[in-house]
N, C-alpha and C positions, 0 to 999 in steps of 0.2 A: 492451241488447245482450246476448246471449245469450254466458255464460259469466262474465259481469262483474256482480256486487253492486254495484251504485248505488244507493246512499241519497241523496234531497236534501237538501239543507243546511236543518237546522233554522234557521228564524230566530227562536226565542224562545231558544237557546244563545245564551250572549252568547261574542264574537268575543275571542279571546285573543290580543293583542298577540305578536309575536317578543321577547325579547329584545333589549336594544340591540343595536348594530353593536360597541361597545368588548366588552360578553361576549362574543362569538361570536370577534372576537380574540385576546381574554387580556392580562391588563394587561403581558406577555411581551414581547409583540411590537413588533418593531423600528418600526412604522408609527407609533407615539404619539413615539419620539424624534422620526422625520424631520417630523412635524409641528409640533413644539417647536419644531426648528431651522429649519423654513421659517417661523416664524411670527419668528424675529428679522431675513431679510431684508426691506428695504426694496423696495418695490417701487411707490413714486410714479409713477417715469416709465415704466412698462407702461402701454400703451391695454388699455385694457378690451372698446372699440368697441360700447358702449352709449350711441345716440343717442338713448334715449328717447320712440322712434317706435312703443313697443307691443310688442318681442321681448321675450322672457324674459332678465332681466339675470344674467349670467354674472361672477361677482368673478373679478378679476385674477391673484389669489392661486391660487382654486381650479383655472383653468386650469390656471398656473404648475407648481400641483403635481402636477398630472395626468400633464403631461410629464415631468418628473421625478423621479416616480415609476415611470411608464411604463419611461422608461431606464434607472432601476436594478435593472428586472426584465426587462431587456433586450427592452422593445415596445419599437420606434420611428415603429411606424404609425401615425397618427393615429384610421384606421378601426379598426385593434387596439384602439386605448384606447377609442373609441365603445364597441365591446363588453365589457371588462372594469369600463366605469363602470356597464355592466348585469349583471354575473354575478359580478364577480368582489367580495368583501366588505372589503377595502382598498381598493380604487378607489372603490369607492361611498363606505367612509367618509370618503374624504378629498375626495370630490367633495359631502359632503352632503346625499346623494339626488336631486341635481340628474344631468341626462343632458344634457349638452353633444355637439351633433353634432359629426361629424369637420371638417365645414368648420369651427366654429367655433371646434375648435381649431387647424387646417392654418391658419388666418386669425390668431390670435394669435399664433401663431409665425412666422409671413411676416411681419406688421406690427413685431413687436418684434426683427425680426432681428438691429438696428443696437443695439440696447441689451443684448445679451445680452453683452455684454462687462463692463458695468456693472455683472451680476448675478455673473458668475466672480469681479469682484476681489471683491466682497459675501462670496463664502465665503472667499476668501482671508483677510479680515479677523476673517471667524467663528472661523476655526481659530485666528489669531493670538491672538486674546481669549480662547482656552480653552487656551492655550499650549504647542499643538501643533509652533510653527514656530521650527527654531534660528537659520536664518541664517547656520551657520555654513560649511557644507557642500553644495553646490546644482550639480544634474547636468545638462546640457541636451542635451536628443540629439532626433532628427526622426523620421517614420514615416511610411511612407506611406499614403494613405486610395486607396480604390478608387472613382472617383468616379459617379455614375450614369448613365451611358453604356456604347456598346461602342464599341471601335477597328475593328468594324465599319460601324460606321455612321460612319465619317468620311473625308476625300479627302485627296489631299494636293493641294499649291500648283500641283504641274505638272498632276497632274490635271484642276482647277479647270479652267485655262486649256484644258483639250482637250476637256474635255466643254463647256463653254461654247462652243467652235468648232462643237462636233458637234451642240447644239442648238438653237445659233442656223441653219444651216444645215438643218436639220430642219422646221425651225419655218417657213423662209422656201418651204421645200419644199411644207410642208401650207398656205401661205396661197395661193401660186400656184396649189397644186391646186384653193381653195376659190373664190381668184376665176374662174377657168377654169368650175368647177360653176355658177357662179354666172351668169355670161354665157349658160349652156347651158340653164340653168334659166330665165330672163329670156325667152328666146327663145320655150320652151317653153310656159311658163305665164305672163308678163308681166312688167313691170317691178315693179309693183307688189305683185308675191308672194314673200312669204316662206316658201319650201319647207324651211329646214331651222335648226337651233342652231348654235352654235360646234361645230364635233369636238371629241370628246371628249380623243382622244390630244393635238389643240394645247393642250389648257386644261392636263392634267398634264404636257406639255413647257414651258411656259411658268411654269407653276410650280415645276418643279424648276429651271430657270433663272434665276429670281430668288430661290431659296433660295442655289445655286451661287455666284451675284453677290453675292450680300450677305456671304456667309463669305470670301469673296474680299477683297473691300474690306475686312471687320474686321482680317484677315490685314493685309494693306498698308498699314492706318492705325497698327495696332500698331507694326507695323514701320518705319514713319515716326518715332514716338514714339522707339522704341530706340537708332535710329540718327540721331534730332536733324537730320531732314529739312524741308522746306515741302512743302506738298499738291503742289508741280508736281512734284517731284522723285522719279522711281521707288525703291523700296526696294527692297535686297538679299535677295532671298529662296532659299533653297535648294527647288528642287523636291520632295524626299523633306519640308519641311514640312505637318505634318497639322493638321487642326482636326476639330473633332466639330459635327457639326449637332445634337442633343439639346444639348451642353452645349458651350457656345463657351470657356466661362473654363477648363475641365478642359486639363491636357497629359499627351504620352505620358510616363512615367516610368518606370525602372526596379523595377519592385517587388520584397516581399521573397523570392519563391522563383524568380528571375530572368529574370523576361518581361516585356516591354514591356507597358502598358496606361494607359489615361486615367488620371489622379487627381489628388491635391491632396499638399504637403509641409505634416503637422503637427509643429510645433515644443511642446516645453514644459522648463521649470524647473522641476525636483523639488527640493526640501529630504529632505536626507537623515534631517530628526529621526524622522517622522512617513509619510513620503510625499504631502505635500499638495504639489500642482502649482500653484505661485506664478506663473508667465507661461505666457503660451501666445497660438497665432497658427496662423494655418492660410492659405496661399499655394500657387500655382500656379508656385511657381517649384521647380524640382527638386534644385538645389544647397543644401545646406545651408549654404554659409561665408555668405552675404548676409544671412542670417536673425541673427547674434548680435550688432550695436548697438542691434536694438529689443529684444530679450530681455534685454540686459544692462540698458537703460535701463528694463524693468519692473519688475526687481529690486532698485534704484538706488530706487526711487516703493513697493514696498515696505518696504522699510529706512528710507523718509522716516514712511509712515504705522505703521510698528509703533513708531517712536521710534528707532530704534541707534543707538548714539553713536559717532562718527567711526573712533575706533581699537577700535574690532571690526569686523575682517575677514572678508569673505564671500568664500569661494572657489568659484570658478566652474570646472566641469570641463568639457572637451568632446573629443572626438576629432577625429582628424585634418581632416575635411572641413571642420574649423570654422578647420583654421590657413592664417592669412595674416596681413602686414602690420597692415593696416586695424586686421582684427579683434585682432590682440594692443594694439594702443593704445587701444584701450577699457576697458582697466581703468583702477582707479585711482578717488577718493572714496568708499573704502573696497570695492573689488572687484578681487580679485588671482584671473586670470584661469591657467589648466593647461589647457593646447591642445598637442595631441601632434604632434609631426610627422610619426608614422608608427605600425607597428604595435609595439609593446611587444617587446623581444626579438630583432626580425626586420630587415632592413638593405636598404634599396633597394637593388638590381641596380646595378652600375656602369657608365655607357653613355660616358661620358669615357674617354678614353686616360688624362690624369693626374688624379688625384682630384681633385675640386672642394671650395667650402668646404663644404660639408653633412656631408662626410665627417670634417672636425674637430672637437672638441670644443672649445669656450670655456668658461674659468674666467674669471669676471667678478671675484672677488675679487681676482686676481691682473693682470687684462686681456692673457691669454697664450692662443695655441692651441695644445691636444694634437694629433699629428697620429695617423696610426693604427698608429703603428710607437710609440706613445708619446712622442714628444720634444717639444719647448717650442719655440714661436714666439712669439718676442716684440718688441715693437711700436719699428719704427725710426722716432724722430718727426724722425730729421735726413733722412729721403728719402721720406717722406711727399709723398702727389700731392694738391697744393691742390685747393679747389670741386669742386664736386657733377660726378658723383654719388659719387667716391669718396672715404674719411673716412679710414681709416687702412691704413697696413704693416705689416707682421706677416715677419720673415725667422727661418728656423730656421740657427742660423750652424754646424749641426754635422750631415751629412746623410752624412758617409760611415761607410761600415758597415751604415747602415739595409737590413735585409732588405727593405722598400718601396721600396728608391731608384728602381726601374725602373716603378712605378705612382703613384708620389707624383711624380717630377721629370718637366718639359717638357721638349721634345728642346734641346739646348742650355744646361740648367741645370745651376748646379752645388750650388744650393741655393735651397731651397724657399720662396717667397716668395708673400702673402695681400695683396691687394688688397681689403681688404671694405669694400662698401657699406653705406651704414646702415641698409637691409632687411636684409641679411645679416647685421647684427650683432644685429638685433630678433627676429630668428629664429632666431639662435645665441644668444639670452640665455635665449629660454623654453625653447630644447632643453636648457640647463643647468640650469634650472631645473627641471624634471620630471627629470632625473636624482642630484635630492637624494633620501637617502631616505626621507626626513618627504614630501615633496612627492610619491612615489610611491606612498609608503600613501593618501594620499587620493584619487589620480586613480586607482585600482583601485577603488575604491569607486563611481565612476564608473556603472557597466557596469549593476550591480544596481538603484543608485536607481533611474537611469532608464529602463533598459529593462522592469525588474519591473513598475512602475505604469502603462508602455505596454503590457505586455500585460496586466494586469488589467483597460487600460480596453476592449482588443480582443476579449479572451479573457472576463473576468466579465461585461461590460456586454454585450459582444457586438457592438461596435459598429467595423465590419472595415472601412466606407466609409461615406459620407455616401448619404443615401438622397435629397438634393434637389437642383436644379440650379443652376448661378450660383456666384462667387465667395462675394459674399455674402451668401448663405441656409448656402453648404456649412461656411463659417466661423465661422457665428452655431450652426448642428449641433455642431461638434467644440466649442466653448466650451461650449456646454452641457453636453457628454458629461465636461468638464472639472468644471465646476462639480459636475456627480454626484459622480464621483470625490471633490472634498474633502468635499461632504456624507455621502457614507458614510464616511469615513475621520473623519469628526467627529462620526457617527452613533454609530461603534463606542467610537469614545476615549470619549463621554460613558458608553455603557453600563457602559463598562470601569471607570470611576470608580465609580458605582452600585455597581457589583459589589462592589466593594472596600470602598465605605462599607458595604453591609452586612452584606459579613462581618466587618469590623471593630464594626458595632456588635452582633453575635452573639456575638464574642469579648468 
């Protein structure tokens, strides 16, 4: 070609190898920690899906690390990573010059979905061993993921039922017209001929009709389910109820810059030593208070496999969405629970005429209510109202004078009297409790653990929604995206150790 010096390739020069793959990286580089530390996970019960039948056998492991690598460099594509185990010089070394297609790995990750849980507590346990995790201090707060769908592309319940009229009516429209053609045709040209196919528009009304139907029924078996119904029995549904055809398990939720849109609610427990995320869970329900008996009890199964001994206390923090009943009587076997009743500082709106109990304060050491004019109620056990649901009386015997008497006292009182229920006293003991002030330095601590490590894993990783569809595939995602998290966070602690050892052994 003219303009280009082409020489051919001598073949009696002999061929000069590259370089390893570790030169070309630098004994520096962060990629020989993470190989170190995936090489201490267990990884038995991953399929490989190597039946022997003559493909190229692909280790469990090197998959493994592919993705997981991938996600620390915030790929999540499968076809992304196809390409970087070709160009990129850490992909390739930790895939070992092997090139795994992207099915083979979109197919290791589908299959092992159910076991990725298995692999998250796996680092939990890594960091525990390198003694990253105090236990003593553990934040739990929710996020929401963006799930892969659009709230366009989905109906609502009333909907459902009116396009379902509008195209069964359609449909019985186009078969009339076809038998009609059909008679006309017979006449024309015989019985025996067949002049024409299905139409086309019955075949795409009839299948968007049985897509319709079938979201329909998922709808109304769910909601059997909720409402502890039998198949005969119609379920309560509200018309503004949506579902997605892409992703049936996704719901609408509020997310974080205030728009409605499909997703999922991920939960996690941060330890405050380290930031390594000890529990975690990812659900389609969009309230957070339902979510804190299984993260308290994963917590509970941590402190069992690190060893803690009984009387070391694990405090668990959480914000308001997490307080209720239920949920405060889950502490306890060494887990003492700071659940807020509201926002730090600021005071629910008064929508009562006369203050209700929320508005008092309880000292449990003394079993007396402050009211908000400051004065003492305390507990009449001679007119005390027996059996459930109410437990004890509470009378203030000194009410004149109070600047509150006109918003504290009911018309006809002449002093101030508490009927509290034993939810009302379970929710007036943690509101006292978060107002020690030892117990308020810690749940300010709150805020940081756990939001900081949820945006590292959204903002560093990159990882803003779940990229696959179904509960659980989108669950087996965010545990993954979990497990990175402690791997770098154990990646770095080990480096930081190194570090230290050799400047100490310089000194």
């Amino acid at each position: 070609m003219a303009g280009i010096d082409y020489k051919p390739y001598d073949m009696d020069t002999p061929y000069l190898f590259p370089p390893s793959l570790a030169d070309f990286l630098g004994p520096e580089d962060e990629v020989h920690i993470f190989r170190e530390v995936t090489e201490e996970l267990d990884i038995g019960y991953l399929d490989g899906d190597f039946t022997g039948m003559g493909q190229y056998p692909h280790h469990p492991r090197m998959l493994l690390r592919l993705l997981l690598w991938g996600m620390a460099n915030r790929v999540v594509s499968t076809r992304r990573i196809e390409v970087m185990a070709r160009r990129d010089v850490s992909f390739i070394y930790l895939a070992g010059g092997q090139r795994p297609s992207y099915r083979t790995l979109s197919r290791f990750r589908r299959r092992n979905a159910g076991e990725i849980k298995r692999l998250f507590q796996q680092t939990v346990l890594l960091c525990a061993r390198l003694g990253m995790i105090g236990l003593g201090h553990i934040a739990l707060d929710g996020t929401k993921l963006k799930a892969h769908t659009s709230k366009h592309g989905a109906m609502s319940y009333g909907r459902m039922k009116q396009e379902e009229e509008r195209l069964s009516s359609e449909i019985d429209a186009i078969m009339e017209q076809a038998e009609r053609l059909d008679r006309e045709e017979g006449c024309a040209f015989g019985e025996d001929c067949n002049g024409y196919n299905l139409p086309e528009e019955l075949k795409r009304r009839e299948g968007r009709l049985e897509r319709i139907r079938s979201l329909r029924e998922d709808l109304e078996c769910e909601k059997r389910k909720e409402q502890h119904l039998t198949a005969e029995l119609p379920p309560m549904i509200d018309d503004r109820e949506q579902r997605s055809f892409a992703d049936r398990d996704a719901r609408m939720m509020l997310m974080k810059r205030g728009e409605f849109d499909y997703g999922y609610n991920g939960q996690v427990c941060v330890d405050e030593a380290q930031g390594v995320i000890l529990a975690g869970d990812l659900t389609n329900e969009a309230f957070d208070g339902g979510h804190l008996p299984a993260m308290v009890d994963e917590v509970r199964k941590v402190r069992e496999e690190v060893g803690t001994a009984d009387d070391e206390v694990t405090q668990v923090t959480a914000d308001r969405g997490y307080f209720s009943v239920a949920n405060i009587e889950q502490e306890g076997e060494g887990i003492e629970l700071l659940i807020a009743s509201g926002r730090e500082g600021k005071e629910e709106p008064q929508r009562e005429k006369a203050y209700s109990v929320e508005r008092f304060d309880y000292v449990p050491e003394d079993d007396v209510w402050r009211c908000p004019g400051g004065r003492l109620l305390r507990r009449d056990q001679k007119r005390e109202t027996l059996g459930p649901p109410l437990l004890r009386r509470y009378t203030c015997p000194d009410c004149e004078g109070c600047p509150l008497r006109r918003q504290c006292l009911r018309p006809g009182e002449q002093h101030r009297t508490l009927l509290v229920k034993r939810q009302q006293l379970i929710r007036a003991q943690m509101r006292a409790r978060l107002k020690l002030p030892q117990k308020q330095a810690v749940y300010r601590k709150r805020k940081w653990v756990a939001e900081q490590n949820i945006g590292q894993i959204k903002e560093g990783l990159g990882f803003r929604g779940v990229t696959v569809r179904g509960r659980v595939y989108a669950r087996a995602q965010w545990l993954l995206a979990l497990a990175v998290h402690n791997l770098l966070k154990a990646m770095r602690f080990i480096a930081g150790v190194r570090r230290r050892e050799a400047l100490a052994a310089r000194a």
